[in-house]
N, C-alpha and C positions, 0 to 999 in steps of 0.2 A: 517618521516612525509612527508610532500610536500612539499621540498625547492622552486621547481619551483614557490610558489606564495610570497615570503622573507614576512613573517608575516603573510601574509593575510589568512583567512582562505578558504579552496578548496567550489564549490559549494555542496550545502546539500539538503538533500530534508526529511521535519518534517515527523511527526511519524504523519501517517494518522486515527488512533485510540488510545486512549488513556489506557496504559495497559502495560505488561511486553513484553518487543521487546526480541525474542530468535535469532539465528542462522537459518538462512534458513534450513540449514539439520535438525534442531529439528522439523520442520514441519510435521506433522501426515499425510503426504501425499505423497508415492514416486515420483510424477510428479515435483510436488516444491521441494521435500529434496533433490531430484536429481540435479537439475536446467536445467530439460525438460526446463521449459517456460522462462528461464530468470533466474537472482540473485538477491539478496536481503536480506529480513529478515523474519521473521512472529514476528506475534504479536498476542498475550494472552490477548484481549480485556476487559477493565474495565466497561465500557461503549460505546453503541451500536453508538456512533455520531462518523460518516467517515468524516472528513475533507480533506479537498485539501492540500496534502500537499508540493504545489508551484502551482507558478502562470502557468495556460496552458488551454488547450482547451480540452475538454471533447471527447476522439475518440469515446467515447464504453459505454452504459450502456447495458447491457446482459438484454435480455427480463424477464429472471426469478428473476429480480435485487440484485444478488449476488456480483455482480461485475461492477469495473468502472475500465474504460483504460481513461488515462488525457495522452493528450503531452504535455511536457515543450517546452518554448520558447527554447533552444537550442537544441531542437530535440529527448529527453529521453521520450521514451513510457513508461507510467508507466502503472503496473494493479494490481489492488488493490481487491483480492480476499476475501471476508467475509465468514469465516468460509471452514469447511471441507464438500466436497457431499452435498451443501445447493441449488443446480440446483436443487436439489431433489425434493425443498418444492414449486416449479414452482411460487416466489415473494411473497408467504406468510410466515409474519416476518420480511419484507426488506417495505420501503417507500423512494420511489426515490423523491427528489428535484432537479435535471437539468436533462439536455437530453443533447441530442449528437449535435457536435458544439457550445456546449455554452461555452464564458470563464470566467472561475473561477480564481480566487486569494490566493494565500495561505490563509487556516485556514477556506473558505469559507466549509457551513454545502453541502454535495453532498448527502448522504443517512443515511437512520436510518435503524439499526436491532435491531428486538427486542432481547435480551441476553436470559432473563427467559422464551421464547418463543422456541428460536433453542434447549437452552440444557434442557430444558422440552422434545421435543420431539427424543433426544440421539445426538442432531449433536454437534461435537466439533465447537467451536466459533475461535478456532486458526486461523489467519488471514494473507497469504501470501501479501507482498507487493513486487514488481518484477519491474524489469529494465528487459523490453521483448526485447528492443534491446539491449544486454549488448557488441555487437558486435563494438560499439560508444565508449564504457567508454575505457577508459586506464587500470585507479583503481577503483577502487573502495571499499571504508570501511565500514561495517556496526558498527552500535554503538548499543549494547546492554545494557538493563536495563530496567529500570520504566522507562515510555514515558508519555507526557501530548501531546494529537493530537492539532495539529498545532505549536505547541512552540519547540519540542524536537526533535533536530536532532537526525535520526536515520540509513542516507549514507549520506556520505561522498563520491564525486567522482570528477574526472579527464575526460573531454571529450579528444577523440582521433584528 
Protein backbone atom coordinates (compact mmCIF):
# COMPACT_ATOMS: atom_id res chain seq x y z
CA UNK A 1 0.00 0.00 0.00
CA UNK A 2 1.33 3.54 0.68
CA UNK A 3 3.63 3.42 3.66
CA UNK A 4 4.69 6.80 2.74
CA UNK A 5 1.48 8.22 4.59
CA UNK A 6 1.99 5.69 8.21
CA UNK A 7 -1.85 5.21 8.37
CA UNK A 8 -3.30 7.99 6.68
CA UNK A 9 -5.02 7.30 3.73
CA UNK A 10 -3.34 8.56 0.01
CA UNK A 11 -5.55 11.42 -1.79
CA UNK A 12 -8.84 10.00 -3.67
CA UNK A 13 -10.91 11.17 -5.98
CA UNK A 14 -15.16 9.84 -5.63
CA UNK A 15 -16.65 8.07 -8.29
CA UNK A 16 -18.26 10.87 -10.44
CA UNK A 17 -21.35 8.74 -11.46
CA UNK A 18 -23.01 6.32 -9.73
CA UNK A 19 -22.78 2.71 -11.24
CA UNK A 20 -20.32 -0.23 -11.75
CA UNK A 21 -16.51 1.29 -11.96
CA UNK A 22 -14.62 -1.25 -14.47
CA UNK A 23 -10.81 -0.98 -15.47
CA UNK A 24 -9.92 1.66 -17.92
CA UNK A 25 -8.88 -1.08 -20.51
CA UNK A 26 -12.61 -2.41 -20.26
CA UNK A 27 -13.55 0.80 -21.90
CA UNK A 28 -15.46 0.29 -25.28
CA UNK A 29 -13.12 2.74 -26.63
CA UNK A 30 -9.49 2.24 -27.98
CA UNK A 31 -8.55 5.87 -27.25
CA UNK A 32 -9.30 5.36 -23.32
CA UNK A 33 -8.69 1.45 -23.18
CA UNK A 34 -5.46 2.53 -24.53
CA UNK A 35 -4.66 5.47 -22.24
CA UNK A 36 -4.28 7.84 -25.33
CA UNK A 37 -5.91 10.57 -23.06
CA UNK A 38 -4.75 9.74 -19.55
CA UNK A 39 -5.60 6.82 -16.80
CA UNK A 40 -8.16 5.87 -14.85
CA UNK A 41 -11.41 3.92 -14.75
CA UNK A 42 -14.81 3.95 -16.57
CA UNK A 43 -17.92 3.57 -15.18
CA UNK A 44 -21.18 1.64 -16.27
CA UNK A 45 -23.55 4.46 -15.23
CA UNK A 46 -26.65 3.84 -12.82
CA UNK A 47 -27.94 7.00 -13.13
CA UNK A 48 -27.47 9.94 -15.38
CA UNK A 49 -26.27 12.69 -12.23
CA UNK A 50 -22.12 13.60 -12.92
CA UNK A 51 -20.99 14.76 -9.58
CA UNK A 52 -17.67 16.63 -8.84
CA UNK A 53 -15.70 14.26 -7.77
CA UNK A 54 -13.33 16.63 -5.50
CA UNK A 55 -13.15 20.15 -4.82
CA UNK A 56 -11.61 22.05 -8.22
CA UNK A 57 -12.41 24.44 -10.73
CA UNK A 58 -14.15 23.65 -13.76
CA UNK A 59 -11.30 23.80 -17.12
CA UNK A 60 -13.67 22.41 -19.80
CA UNK A 61 -17.36 21.75 -20.53
CA UNK A 62 -17.14 20.62 -24.34
CA UNK A 63 -19.80 22.35 -26.38
CA UNK A 64 -21.69 19.16 -27.30
CA UNK A 65 -21.93 18.63 -23.28
CA UNK A 66 -20.48 15.22 -23.24
CA UNK A 67 -17.84 16.03 -21.19
CA UNK A 68 -16.34 18.17 -18.16
CA UNK A 69 -12.44 18.68 -17.43
CA UNK A 70 -12.36 19.93 -13.28
CA UNK A 71 -8.77 20.82 -11.91
CA UNK A 72 -8.06 19.79 -8.32
CA UNK A 73 -6.42 22.10 -6.09
CA UNK A 74 -3.21 20.07 -6.33
CA UNK A 75 -3.10 20.28 -9.87
CA UNK A 76 -4.76 16.72 -11.40
CA UNK A 77 -6.81 17.43 -14.65
CA UNK A 78 -9.51 15.40 -14.34
CA UNK A 79 -12.00 14.58 -17.63
CA UNK A 80 -14.89 12.98 -17.14
CA UNK A 81 -16.22 11.59 -20.40
CA UNK A 82 -20.20 10.62 -20.56
CA UNK A 83 -20.70 7.76 -22.52
CA UNK A 84 -19.09 6.37 -25.91
CA UNK A 85 -19.30 8.63 -29.51
CA UNK A 86 -21.96 10.96 -27.53
CA UNK A 87 -20.04 14.34 -29.45
CA UNK A 88 -22.35 12.47 -31.89
CA UNK A 89 -25.79 13.79 -30.40
CA UNK A 90 -24.27 17.59 -30.65
CA UNK A 91 -25.76 18.15 -26.27
CA UNK A 92 -28.79 16.44 -26.91
CA UNK A 93 -29.38 14.12 -23.85
CA UNK A 94 -26.67 16.10 -21.63
CA UNK A 95 -28.08 19.30 -19.43
CA UNK A 96 -25.01 21.28 -18.19
CA UNK A 97 -25.25 23.18 -14.67
CA UNK A 98 -21.64 25.12 -14.40
CA UNK A 99 -19.50 26.50 -16.91
CA UNK A 100 -15.89 26.99 -17.29
CA UNK A 101 -14.09 28.76 -14.20
CA UNK A 102 -16.49 27.92 -11.86
CA UNK A 103 -15.44 26.10 -8.55
CA UNK A 104 -17.11 23.27 -7.48
CA UNK A 105 -16.90 21.16 -4.28
CA UNK A 106 -17.00 17.46 -4.05
CA UNK A 107 -20.39 15.69 -4.77
CA UNK A 108 -21.58 19.07 -6.23
CA UNK A 109 -24.44 18.11 -9.25
CA UNK A 110 -22.09 19.43 -12.72
CA UNK A 111 -24.35 17.56 -15.54
CA UNK A 112 -27.33 15.37 -16.17
CA UNK A 113 -27.63 12.74 -19.14
CA UNK A 114 -30.31 11.33 -19.98
CA UNK A 115 -29.64 7.15 -19.61
CA UNK A 116 -33.02 5.89 -21.50
CA UNK A 117 -32.27 8.61 -23.90
CA UNK A 118 -28.46 7.65 -25.32
CA UNK A 119 -29.09 3.84 -25.11
CA UNK A 120 -32.52 4.32 -26.80
CA UNK A 121 -30.64 5.81 -29.55
CA UNK A 122 -27.58 2.62 -29.66
CA UNK A 123 -24.82 4.89 -27.76
CA UNK A 124 -23.10 2.83 -24.93
CA UNK A 125 -23.47 5.12 -21.52
CA UNK A 126 -19.81 3.47 -20.29
CA UNK A 127 -18.25 6.35 -18.90
CA UNK A 128 -14.26 7.26 -18.96
CA UNK A 129 -13.07 9.16 -16.05
CA UNK A 130 -9.22 10.17 -16.65
CA UNK A 131 -6.09 11.81 -14.97
CA UNK A 132 -5.09 13.73 -18.43
CA UNK A 133 -2.09 14.64 -16.66
CA UNK A 134 -0.99 11.35 -15.35
CA UNK A 135 2.35 12.68 -16.00
CA UNK A 136 2.04 14.43 -12.05
CA UNK A 137 0.87 11.14 -10.38
CA UNK A 138 3.56 8.70 -8.83
CA UNK A 139 0.73 5.88 -8.33
CA UNK A 140 -1.86 5.70 -8.82
CA UNK A 141 -4.83 2.88 -7.94
CA UNK A 142 -8.07 2.56 -9.37
CA UNK A 143 -10.85 0.82 -7.07
CA UNK A 144 -13.23 -1.21 -8.89
CA UNK A 145 -16.83 -2.21 -8.06
CA UNK A 146 -20.40 -0.56 -7.34
CA UNK A 147 -19.85 3.24 -6.92
CA UNK A 148 -22.49 5.67 -5.23
CA UNK A 149 -21.13 9.26 -7.09
CA UNK A 150 -19.83 11.41 -4.79
CA UNK A 151 -19.25 9.12 -1.67
CA UNK A 152 -17.23 6.13 -3.30
CA UNK A 153 -13.65 6.31 -3.92
CA UNK A 154 -12.84 5.06 -7.13
CA UNK A 155 -8.37 6.45 -7.37
CA UNK A 156 -6.41 6.30 -5.12
CA UNK A 157 -3.17 8.44 -5.97
CA UNK A 158 0.42 9.73 -5.14
CA UNK A 159 1.41 13.28 -6.55
CA UNK A 160 4.97 13.38 -7.92
Amino acid sequence: MFSFLKGKHPPALAAPLSGRVIPIDEVPDPVFAQKVLGDGVGIVPSDGALLAPADGTVIQVAETLHAVGIETADGLELLIHLGIDTVKLGGEGFRCLVKEGQKVKKGERLLEMDLAFLRGKGFDTTSPFIITNPDRVASLQPLVGEAVAGETTVLRYKMK
